[in-house]
C-alpha positions as CSV (number, residue, x, y, z in Angstrom):
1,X,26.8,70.7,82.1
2,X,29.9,69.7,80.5
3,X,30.9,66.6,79.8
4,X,33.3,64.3,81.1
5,X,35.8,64.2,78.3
6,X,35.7,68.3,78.2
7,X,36.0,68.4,82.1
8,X,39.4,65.8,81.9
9,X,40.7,68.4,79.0
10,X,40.3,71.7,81.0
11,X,42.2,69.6,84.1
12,X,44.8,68.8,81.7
13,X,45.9,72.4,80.4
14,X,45.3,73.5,84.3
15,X,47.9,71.0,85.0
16,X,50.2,72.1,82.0
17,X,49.6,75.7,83.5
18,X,50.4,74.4,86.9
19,X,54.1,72.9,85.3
20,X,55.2,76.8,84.2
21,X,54.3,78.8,87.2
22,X,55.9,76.2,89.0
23,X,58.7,76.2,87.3
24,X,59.1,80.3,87.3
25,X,58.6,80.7,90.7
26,X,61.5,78.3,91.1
27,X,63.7,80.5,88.3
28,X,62.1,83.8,90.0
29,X,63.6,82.4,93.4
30,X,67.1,81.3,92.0
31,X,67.5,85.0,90.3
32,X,66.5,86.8,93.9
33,X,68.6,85.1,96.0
34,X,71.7,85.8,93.5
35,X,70.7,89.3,93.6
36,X,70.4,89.8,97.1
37,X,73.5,88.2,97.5
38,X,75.3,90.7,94.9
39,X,73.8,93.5,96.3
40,X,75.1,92.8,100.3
41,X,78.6,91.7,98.7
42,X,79.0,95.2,97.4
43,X,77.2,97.7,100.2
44,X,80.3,97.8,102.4
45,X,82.2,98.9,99.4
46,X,80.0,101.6,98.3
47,X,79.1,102.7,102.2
48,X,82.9,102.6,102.5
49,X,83.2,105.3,99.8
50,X,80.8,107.7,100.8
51,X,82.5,108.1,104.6
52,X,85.6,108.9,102.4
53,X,84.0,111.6,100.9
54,X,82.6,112.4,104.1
55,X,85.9,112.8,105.3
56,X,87.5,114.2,102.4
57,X,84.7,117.3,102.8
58,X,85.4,117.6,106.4
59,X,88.6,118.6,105.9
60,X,88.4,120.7,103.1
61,X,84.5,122.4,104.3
62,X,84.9,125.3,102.4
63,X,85.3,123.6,98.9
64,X,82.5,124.5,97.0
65,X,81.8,120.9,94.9
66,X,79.1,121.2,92.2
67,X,78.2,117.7,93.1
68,X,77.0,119.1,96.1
69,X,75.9,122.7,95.3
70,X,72.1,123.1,94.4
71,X,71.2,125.1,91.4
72,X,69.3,128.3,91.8
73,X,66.1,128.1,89.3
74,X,63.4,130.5,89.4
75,X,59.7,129.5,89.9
76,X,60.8,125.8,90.2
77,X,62.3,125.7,86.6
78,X,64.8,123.0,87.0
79,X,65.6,120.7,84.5
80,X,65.0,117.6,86.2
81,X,66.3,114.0,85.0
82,X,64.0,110.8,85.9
83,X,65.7,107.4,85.5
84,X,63.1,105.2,86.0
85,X,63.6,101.3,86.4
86,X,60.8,98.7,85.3
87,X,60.9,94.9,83.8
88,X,61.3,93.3,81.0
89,X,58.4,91.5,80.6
90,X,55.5,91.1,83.1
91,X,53.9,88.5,85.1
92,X,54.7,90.5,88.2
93,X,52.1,91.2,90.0
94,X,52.0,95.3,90.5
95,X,55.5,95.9,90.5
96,X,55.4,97.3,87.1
97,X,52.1,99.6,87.6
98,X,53.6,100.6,90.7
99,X,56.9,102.7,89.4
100,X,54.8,103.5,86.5
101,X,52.2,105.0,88.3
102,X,54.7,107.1,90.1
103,X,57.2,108.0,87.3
104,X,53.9,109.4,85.3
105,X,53.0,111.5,88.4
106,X,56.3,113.1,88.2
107,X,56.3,113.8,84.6
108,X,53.0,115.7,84.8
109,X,54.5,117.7,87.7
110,X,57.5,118.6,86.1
111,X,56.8,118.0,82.1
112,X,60.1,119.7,80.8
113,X,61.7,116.7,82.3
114,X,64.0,114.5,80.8
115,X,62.9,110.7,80.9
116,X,65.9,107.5,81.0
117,X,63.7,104.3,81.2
118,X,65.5,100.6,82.2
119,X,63.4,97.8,81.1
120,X,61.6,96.9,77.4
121,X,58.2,97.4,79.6
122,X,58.8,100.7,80.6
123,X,59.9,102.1,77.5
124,X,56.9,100.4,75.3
125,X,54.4,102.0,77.8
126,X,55.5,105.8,77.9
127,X,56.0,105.3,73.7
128,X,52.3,104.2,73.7
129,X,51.8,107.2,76.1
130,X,53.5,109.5,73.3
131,X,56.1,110.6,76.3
132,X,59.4,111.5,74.9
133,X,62.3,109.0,76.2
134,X,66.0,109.4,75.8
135,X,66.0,106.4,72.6
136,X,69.6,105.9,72.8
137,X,69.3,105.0,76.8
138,X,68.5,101.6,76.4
139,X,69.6,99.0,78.5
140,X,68.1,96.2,79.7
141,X,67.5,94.7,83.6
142,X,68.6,91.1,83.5
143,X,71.7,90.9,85.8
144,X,72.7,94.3,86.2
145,X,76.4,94.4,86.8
146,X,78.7,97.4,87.8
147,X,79.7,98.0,84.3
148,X,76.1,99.0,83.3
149,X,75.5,101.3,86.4
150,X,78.8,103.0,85.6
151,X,77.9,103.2,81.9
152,X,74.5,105.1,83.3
153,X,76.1,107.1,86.2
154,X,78.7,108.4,83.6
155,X,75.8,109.4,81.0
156,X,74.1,111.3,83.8
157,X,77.2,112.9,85.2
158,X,77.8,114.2,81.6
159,X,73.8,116.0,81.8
160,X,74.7,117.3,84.9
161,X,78.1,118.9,84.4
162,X,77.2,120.2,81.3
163,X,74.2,122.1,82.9
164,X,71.2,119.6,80.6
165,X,70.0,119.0,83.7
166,X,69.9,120.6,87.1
167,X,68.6,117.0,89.3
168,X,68.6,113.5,88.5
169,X,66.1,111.8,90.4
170,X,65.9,107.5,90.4
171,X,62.7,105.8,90.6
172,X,63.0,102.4,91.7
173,X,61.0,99.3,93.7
174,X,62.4,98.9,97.3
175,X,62.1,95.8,98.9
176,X,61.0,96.4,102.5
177,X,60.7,92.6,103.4
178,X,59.9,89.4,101.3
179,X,56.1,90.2,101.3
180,X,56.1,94.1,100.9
181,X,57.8,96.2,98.2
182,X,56.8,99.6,97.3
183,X,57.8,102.0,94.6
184,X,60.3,104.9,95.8
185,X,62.5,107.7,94.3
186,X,65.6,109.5,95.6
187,X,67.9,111.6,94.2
188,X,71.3,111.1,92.9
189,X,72.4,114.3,92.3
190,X,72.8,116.7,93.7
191,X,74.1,114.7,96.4
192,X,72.6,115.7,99.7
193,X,75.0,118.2,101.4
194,X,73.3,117.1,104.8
195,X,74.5,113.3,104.4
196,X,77.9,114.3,103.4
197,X,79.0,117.6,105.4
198,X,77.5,116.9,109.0
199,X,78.6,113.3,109.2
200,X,79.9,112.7,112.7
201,X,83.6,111.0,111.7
202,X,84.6,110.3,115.0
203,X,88.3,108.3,115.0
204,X,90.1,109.2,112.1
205,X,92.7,111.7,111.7
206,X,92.1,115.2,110.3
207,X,96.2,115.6,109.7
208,X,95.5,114.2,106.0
209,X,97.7,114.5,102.9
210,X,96.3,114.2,99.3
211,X,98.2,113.8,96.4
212,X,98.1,115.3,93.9
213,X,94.7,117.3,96.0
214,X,91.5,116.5,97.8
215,X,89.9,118.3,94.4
216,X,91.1,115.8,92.3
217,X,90.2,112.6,94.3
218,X,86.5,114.3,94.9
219,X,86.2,114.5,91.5
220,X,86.8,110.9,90.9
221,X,85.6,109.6,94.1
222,X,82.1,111.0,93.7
223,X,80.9,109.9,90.3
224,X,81.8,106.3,92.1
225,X,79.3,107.1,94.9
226,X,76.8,108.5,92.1
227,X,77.4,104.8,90.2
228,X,76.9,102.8,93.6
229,X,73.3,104.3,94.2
230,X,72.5,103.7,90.8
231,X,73.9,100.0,91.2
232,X,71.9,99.4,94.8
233,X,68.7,100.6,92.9
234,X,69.1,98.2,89.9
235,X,69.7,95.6,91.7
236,X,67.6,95.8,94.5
237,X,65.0,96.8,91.5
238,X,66.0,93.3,90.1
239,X,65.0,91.3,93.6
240,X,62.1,93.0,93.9
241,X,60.8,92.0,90.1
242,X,61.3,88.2,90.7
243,X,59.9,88.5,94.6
244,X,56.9,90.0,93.3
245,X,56.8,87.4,90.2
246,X,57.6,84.4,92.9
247,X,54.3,85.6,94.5
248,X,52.3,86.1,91.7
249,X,53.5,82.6,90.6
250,X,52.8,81.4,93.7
251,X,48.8,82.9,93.8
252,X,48.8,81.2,90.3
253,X,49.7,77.8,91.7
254,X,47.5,78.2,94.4
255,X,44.5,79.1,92.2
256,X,45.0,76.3,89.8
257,X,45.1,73.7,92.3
258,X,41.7,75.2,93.6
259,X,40.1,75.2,90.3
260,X,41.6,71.4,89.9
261,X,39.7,70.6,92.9
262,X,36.5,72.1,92.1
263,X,37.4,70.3,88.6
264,X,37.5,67.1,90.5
265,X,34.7,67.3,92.2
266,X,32.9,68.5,88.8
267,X,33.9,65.1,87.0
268,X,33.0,63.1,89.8
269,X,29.6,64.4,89.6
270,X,29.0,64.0,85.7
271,X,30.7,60.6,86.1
272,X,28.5,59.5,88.7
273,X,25.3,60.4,86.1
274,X,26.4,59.1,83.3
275,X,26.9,55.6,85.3
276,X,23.8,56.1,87.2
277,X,22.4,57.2,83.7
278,X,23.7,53.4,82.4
279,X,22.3,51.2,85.1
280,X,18.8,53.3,84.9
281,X,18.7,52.5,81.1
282,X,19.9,48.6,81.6
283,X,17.4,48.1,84.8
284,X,14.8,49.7,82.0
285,X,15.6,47.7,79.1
286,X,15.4,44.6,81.0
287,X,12.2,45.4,82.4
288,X,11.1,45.9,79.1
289,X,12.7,42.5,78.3
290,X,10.5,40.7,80.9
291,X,7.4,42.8,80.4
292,X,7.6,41.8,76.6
293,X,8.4,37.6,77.2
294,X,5.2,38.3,79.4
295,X,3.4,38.9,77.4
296,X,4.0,36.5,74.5
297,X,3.5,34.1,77.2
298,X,0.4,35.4,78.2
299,X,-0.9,35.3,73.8
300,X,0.5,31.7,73.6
């Protein structure tokens, strides 16, 4: 059994434990709510643009956009582009095994793939993995902003035109509610022609003029939209790490303050000998005290 003074020093540097994941789970919360907030003051913007482009392709239908158009490959030999988004650092619970685990189950269905990772954790488990990454796509995920989703969107956008790749898929965490979030993917591009060609527009105005054409506003309206999913996913990406670091703060708190009490209950006990240990010892030294004064009075 331990002693006392070990017992107080393993409840001290509980407590001194207790003090950080306190204190992240309060930094964790902070950063989530400002993300969540960011991401619902720019949806409206973003969903605004894609019903323009919806619009813009239902008058001209029979423009044939290579943002839309799917690439014919033979025996499933696109060239497919992963961007995947992970944390930089961990203390997260699973949310970094999560979109690893699924980014690695992609790359070994299509390995002629082309990987973009966001986050120092990401990129430091595929190099021990020996998984070729793009070196010179490195960004981090603290407080994404527009500027680094266009910064990405354009990098991709380049790939795509220039026929390096033939999809771009994003693999993110989506945050279903505060307690769930699960690991996803979509693609960016090709856009969906489904989403974008069979929209029902109902109350607008087909009677459009474009200046200088509807060509030339798709082709800068579009690599917007391209930059917006890319945004929604870092960001909602972002919320998702410091939920899933606010919980696994929070089961940290929790646990320490069980061990605390089974601490306490631990030092009481060794306390509680050691005194009954002192009084056992001073009720037999004074017995042997009176036994001894016995018996000299007993030899005098």
């Amino acid at each position: 059994m331990a002693s006392a003074r070990e017992i107080q020093s393993r409840m001290q540097s509980i407590k001194d434990t207790m003090k950080i994941t306190s204190a992240m789970y309060m930094i964790s919360s902070s950063k989530m709510q400002k993300a969540k907030k960011s991401l619902a003051d720019t949806e409206p913007f973003f969903f605004g643009q894609r019903n323009a482009v919806a619009r813009f392709y239902a008058v001209r239908s029979g423009y044939q956009e290579y943002f839309l158009r799917k690439r014919r490959c033979c025996g499933g030999s696109e060239k497919r582009g992963y961007i995947v988004i992970t944390a930089d650092k961990g203390l997260a619970g699973a949310y970094n095994h999560n979109v690893l685990k699924l980014a690695s189950e992609e790359i070994e269905k299509h390995p002629q793939s082309e990987l973009f990772v966001v986050g120092e954790l990401g990129r430091q488990y595929f190099m021990k993995k020996n998984v070729y990454i793009d070196g010179e796509f490195s960004y981090t995920v603290q407080n994404p902003t527009l500027y680094r989703a266009r910064h990405i969107g354009l990098q991709m956008i380049d790939k795509y035109v220039s026929g390096e790749l033939d999809e771009v898929y994003i693999i993110y965490t989506k945050m279903i509610n505060a307690f769930k979030m699960e690991a996803d993917m979509f693609q960016i591009l090709p856009l969906h022609r489904e989403e974008y060609l069979h929209k029902n527009l109902q109350g607008y105005n087909d009677q459009m003029m474009f200046h200088p054409s509807v060509e030339t506003l798709l082709d800068n309206l579009v690599p917007n939209v391209v930059c917006g999913f890319i945004y929604g996913a870092l960001v909602e990406s972002y919320a998702s790490e410091h939920n899933s670091r606010m919980m696994a703060m929070q089961t940290a708190t929790d646990s320490a303050k069980k061990m605390l009490h089974d601490l306490e209950i631990e030092y009481n006990r060794v306390r509680q000998a050691a005194i009954t240990q002192e009084i056992t010892e001073v009720i037999a030294g004074a017995k042997a005290q009176k036994s001894k004064k016995n018996k000299r009075g007993e030899a005098i």
